[in-house]
C-alpha positions, 0 to 999 in steps of 0.5 A: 184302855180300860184303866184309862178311862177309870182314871178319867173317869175319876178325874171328871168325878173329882172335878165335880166334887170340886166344884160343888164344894167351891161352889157350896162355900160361896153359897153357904151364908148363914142365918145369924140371929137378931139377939144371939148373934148381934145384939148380944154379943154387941152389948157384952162388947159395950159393957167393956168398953164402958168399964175400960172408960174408952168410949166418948161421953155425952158431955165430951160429944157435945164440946167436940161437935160445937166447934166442928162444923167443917171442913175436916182435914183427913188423910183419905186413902182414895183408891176407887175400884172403877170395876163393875163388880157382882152382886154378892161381891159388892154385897160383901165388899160394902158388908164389911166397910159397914157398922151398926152405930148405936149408943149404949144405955142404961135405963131407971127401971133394971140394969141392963144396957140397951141399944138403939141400932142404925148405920154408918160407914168407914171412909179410912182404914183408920177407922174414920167413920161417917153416920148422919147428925141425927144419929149422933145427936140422939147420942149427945141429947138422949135424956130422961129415962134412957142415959147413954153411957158409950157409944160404939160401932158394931163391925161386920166381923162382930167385933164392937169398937168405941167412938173415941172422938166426934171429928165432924157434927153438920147438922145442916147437911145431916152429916157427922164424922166420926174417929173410932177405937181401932187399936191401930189395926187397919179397917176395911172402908169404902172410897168417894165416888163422883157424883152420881146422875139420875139413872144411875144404880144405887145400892145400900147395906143397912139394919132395917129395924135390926134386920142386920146387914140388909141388901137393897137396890134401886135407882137415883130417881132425882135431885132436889132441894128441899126445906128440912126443919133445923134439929132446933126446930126454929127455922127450916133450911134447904137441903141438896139431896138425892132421892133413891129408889133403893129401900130403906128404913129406920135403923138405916141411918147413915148407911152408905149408898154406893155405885155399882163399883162399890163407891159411895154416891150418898148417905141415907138420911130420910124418908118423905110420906106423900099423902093425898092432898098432902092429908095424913089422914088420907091415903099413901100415895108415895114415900119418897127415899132422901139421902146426902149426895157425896158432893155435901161429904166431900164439901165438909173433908179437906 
């Protein structure tokens, strides 16, 4: 009897072991470091990819996106989860579908390469990959002290990839399609959702100023169409967009924002700074969160 109940007692012991284990593996994320962790490495990755030649240059970008207005044919492997997942799961779902896009850049006063973080997602696990024009055009136009000599996206993972090819520039949508470097390997990436309704979750995974992998939720708060000012600065058009009470900020550019099942509902894009009177001068009453709804992405993809 008294065998039995050590051997319970053991199990009941294990058991527990077991299941503060599991449960500290599931908890155990670490604290990765702005510089040693992702900048670094990511510069070391650049420099390779600009010694191997594989990345798009400026001069290339520039042809490519002219006559690349829309719509795009791509083979997409739409398979939506319509599950509602938790938390952590989306998190890491969205994490690893996500990339740090920047250009890399040498400058006239030392020899190192410097990068200018913000977001973009994968739509395809053929490394398809979608981030705002601006973050593009910056790449394509960025002169004078700073001369960009690769372009890259960061995975989750930390492996660097080259932007082989600009499939898509919209810059009225604020909108670019990018082809990756996978070497054939196929990526995570993340499905179209349907269109979104005020009300709705909206969660995002972006770089908030190299603050790498940021979760934010919120809400959609609105539709608008609202006048932005071409990237000429000519004119001004008007702009479907949704308006999100999830937080972003710069270097969250192009990030995903996505529904409770993990499919993407829209792009960041901007911020809007509603001042009293409408004065910079005067204090900050709202600021007002604008992404690209996934109708205009899927407008641009055949």
């Amino acid at each position: 009897m008294k065998r039995i109940t050590k051997l319970k007692l053991l199990a009941v012991y294990l058991l527990f072991c077991g299941l503060v284990t599991r449960g500290g593996e599931a908890a155990a994320q670490s604290y990765p470091n702005q510089w040693t962790d992702w900048e670094k490495p990511l510069i070391e990755q650049a420099d390779s990819i600009i010694k191997a030649g594989t990345s798009v240059s400026q001069e290339e970008a520039r042809e490519q996106a002219a006559p690349n207005v829309g719509p795009v044919k791509l083979s997409l492997h739409q398979k939506k989860n319509e599950k509602r997942l938790s938390t952590p799961d989306l998190y890491r779902k969205v994490a690893a579908a996500t990339v740090i896009m920047t250009d890399a850049c040498l400058c006239d006063n030392c020899d190192q390469l410097h990068i200018f973080p913000a977001t973009g997602y994968l739509i395809s696990p053929e490394g398809v990959c979608v981030t705002n024009y601006h973050v593009l055009n910056y790449f394509m136009n960025r002169d004078g002290h700073f001369k960009p000599q690769a372009f890259v996206a960061c995975m989750h993972d930390g492996r660097t990839l080259a932007v082989r090819k600009v499939l898509l520039a919209a810059p009225e949508y604020d909108l670019a399609i990018l082809q990756l470097d996978t070497s054939n390997e196929k990526l995570p990436f993340l499905s179209l959702a349907e269109e979104a309704e005020i009300g709705d979750d909206a969660f995002i995974v972006s770089h908030p100023q190299g603050m790498y992998y940021t979760l934010s939720q919120g809400i959609v708060t609105g539709k608008q169409n609202i006048g932005f000012p071409t990237f000429d600065g000519k004119s001004t058009i008007g702009r479907d967009v949704m308006t999100i009470s999830a937080d972003f900020a710069t270097g969250s550019s192009g990030a995903a924002i996505v529904n409770t099942a993990g499919n993407v509902i829209g792009t960041v894009s901007a911020t809007r700074t509603l001042f009293h009177t409408g004065l910079p001068d005067k204090p900050v009453q709202m600021v007002v969160k604008t992404a690209i709804p996934v109708a205009s992405l899927k407008k641009l993809i055949q």
